[in-house]
N, C-alpha and C positions, 0 to 999 in steps of 0.2 A: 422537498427539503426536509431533512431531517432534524425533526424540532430538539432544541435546546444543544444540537452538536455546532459543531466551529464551525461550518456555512450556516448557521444562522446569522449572524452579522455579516458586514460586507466586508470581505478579505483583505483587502486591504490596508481597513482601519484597524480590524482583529492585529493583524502581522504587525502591524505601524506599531502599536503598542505592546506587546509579546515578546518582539525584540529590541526594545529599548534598551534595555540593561545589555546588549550585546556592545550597540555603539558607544558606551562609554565605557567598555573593557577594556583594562590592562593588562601587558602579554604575561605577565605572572599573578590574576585575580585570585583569590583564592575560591576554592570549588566549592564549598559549602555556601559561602555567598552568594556565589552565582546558583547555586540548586534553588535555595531559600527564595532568589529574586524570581528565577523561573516558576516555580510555583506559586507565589502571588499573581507575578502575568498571566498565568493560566486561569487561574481562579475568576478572571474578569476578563477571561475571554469567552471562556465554554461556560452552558446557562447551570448554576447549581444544582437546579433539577433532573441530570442526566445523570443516569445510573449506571447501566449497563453502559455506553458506550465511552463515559470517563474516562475509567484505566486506559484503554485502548488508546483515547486520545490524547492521552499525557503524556504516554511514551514515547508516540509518535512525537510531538509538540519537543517532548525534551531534546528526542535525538538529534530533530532537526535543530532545538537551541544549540546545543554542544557541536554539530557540525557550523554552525554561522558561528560559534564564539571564536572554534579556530581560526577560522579564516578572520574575523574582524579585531578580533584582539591582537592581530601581527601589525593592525596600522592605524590602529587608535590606541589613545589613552587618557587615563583620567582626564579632566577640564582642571590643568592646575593653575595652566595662568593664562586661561580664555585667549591662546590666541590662534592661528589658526595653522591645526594639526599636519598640513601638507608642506607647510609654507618650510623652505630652506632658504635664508637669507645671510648664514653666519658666512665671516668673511677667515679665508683659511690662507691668506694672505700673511707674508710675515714682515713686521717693518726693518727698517735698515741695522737696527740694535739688537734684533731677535734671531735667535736660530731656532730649528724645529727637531724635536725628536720624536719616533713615529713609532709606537707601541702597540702591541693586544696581548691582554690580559687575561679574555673572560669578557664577563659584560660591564662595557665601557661606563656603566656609571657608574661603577666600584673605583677603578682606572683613574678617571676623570675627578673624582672628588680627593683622592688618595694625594695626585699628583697638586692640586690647586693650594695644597695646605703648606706647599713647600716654598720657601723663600726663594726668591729668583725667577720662581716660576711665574709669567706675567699672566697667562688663561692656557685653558687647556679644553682643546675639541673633540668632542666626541664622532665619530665616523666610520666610515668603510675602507679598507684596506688588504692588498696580498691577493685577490681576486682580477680576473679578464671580463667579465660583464661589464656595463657601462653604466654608470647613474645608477646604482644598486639602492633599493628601497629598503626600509627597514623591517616586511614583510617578508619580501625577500630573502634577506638575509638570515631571518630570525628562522625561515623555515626552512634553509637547506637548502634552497631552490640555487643560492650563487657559490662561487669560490672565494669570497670574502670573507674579511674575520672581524668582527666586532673591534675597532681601532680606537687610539684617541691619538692627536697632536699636539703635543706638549711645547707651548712656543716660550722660551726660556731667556733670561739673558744671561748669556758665556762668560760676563764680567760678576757674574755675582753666583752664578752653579755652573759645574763643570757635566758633560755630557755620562762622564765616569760617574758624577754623583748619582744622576738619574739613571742609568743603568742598575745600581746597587743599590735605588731604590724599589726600580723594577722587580727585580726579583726577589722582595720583600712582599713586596705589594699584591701580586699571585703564587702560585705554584706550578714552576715552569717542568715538574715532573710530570705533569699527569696528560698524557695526551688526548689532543681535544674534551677536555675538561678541564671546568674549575666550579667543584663545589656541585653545589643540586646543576649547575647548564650542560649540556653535554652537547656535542657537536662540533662539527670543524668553524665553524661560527665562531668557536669560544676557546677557538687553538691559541696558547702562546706563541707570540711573533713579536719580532725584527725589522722595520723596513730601514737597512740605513741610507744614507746619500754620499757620502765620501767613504775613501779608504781607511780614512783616520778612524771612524765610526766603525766600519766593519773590522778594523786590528782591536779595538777596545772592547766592542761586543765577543769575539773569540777569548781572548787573554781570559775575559772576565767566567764567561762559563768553563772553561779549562778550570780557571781556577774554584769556581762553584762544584762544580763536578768531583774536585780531590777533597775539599775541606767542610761542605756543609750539607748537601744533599746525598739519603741514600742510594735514592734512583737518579738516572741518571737525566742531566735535562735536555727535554724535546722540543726546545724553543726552537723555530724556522725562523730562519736570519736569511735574508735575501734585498738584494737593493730594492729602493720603492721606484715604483710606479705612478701609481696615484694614489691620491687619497683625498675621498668625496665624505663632507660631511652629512651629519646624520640627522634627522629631521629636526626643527628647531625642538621639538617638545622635549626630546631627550638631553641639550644641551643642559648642564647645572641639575639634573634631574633631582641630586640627592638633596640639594640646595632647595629644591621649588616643592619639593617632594617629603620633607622628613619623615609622616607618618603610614607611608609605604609598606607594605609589612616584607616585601623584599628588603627593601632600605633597612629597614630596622633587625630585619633578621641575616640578612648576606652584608651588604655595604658595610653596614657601619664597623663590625671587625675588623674588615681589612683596612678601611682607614684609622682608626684604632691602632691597629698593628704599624703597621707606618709613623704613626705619631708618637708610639713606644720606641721603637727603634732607632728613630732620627729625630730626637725631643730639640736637638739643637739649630735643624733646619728649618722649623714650623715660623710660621710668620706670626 
């Protein structure tokens, strides 16, 4: 055994503690942070007294941290409101007074906070949608593995906002030019889309980008509009995220803009 290197302790407990700070990554951590966290975990892993075989083993140690970050920060997240990160219990059921409108934006808790601020709108679900996989995980999704796009379900009542309105706020609320993008996400993940359910819906969605396309935007928009299929919410941690979440530094640096902008634009809708 090689005195003061990383089998000097028992591996297990070494590891147990080394990657601590992976299981409680967030899919957008910031990497300074996480460098910072790694090099502490290291520091009380390998015996200070090692000289020559340090460098060597930090590298290693890092690379392997940055390989388990990827993978574990696609299906964890902070501990915002202790409960338990796998669990999907939301109910995507609509009652008899509500109707559903089925959006993607981009990353759904931009989406999802933009659209909740809006009178009429009763809650609004964060989820998977546009996709043939089945039960799509939010790992999954986030990493290209599915044909899904980051959704939300905006359950609304028809007596107090019209399907028109939300549309026109839809395309406020992203930018439906830029294909599979919005902003720092890039991927078909983070495609603008369409899912509608009646014919009514899908003549309202056309009219409206015909009309976007002559009068507001220079590029042209690349929204995919197709009837829905399904749509599988997203794991509870993500529902209200911006809500449970404010000092995010995504939240604070992407979200909050776009809901911002929405609140600029339709100061008369806000609740």
């Amino acid at each position: 055994m090689l005195r003061g290197s990383l089998f000097a302790r028992p591996p297990t407990r070494c590891f147990g503690v080394c990657f601590a700070p992976l299981r409680s990554a967030c899919p957008r951590q910031d990497f300074m942070s996480f460098l910072k966290k790694q090099i502490e975990q290291f520091n009380s892993c390998i015996d200070m007294k090692t000289t020559i075989q340090r460098p060597t083993y930090f590298l290693v140690f890092l690379l392997l941290g940055m390989i388990g970050l990827a993978a574990q920060c696609t299906t964890t997240q902070e501990a915002a409101r202790g409960e338990d990160k796998t669990a999907i219990t939301t109910n995507v059921e609509a009652s008899n007074k509500e109707e559903i409108a089925t959006f993607a934006g981009g990353c759904f808790w931009c989406t999802e906070a933009a659209f909740e601020q809006i009178k009429g709108v009763n809650r609004v679900v964060s989820g998977y949608s546009g996709g043939a996989e089945k039960n799509p995980t939010y790992g999954q999704v986030s990493s290209g593995a599915t044909t899904h796009a980051e959704a939300i379900n905006i359950y609304y009542n028809p007596n107090a906002i019209s399907y028109q309105t939300l549309l026109d706020i839809f395309f406020v609320a992203h930018d439906p030019t830029t294909l599979n993008r919005q902003g720092p996400d890039v991927g078909t993940m983070y495609r603008s889309a369409i899912y509608y359910r009646t014919d009514a819906e899908l003549k309202a969605i056309e009219s409206t980008i015909a009309a976007l396309n002559e009068s507001t935007f220079n590029n042209k928009i690349t929204t995919e509009v197709k009837p829905l299929d399904i749509f599988y919410p997203a794991e509870d941690y993500h529902q209200d995220y911006v809500k449970y979440n404010p000092n995010n530094s995504y939240v604070k640096n992407v979200s909050l803009s776009k809901i911002k902008k929405v609140a600029k634009t339709f100061p008369d809708l806000l609740k």
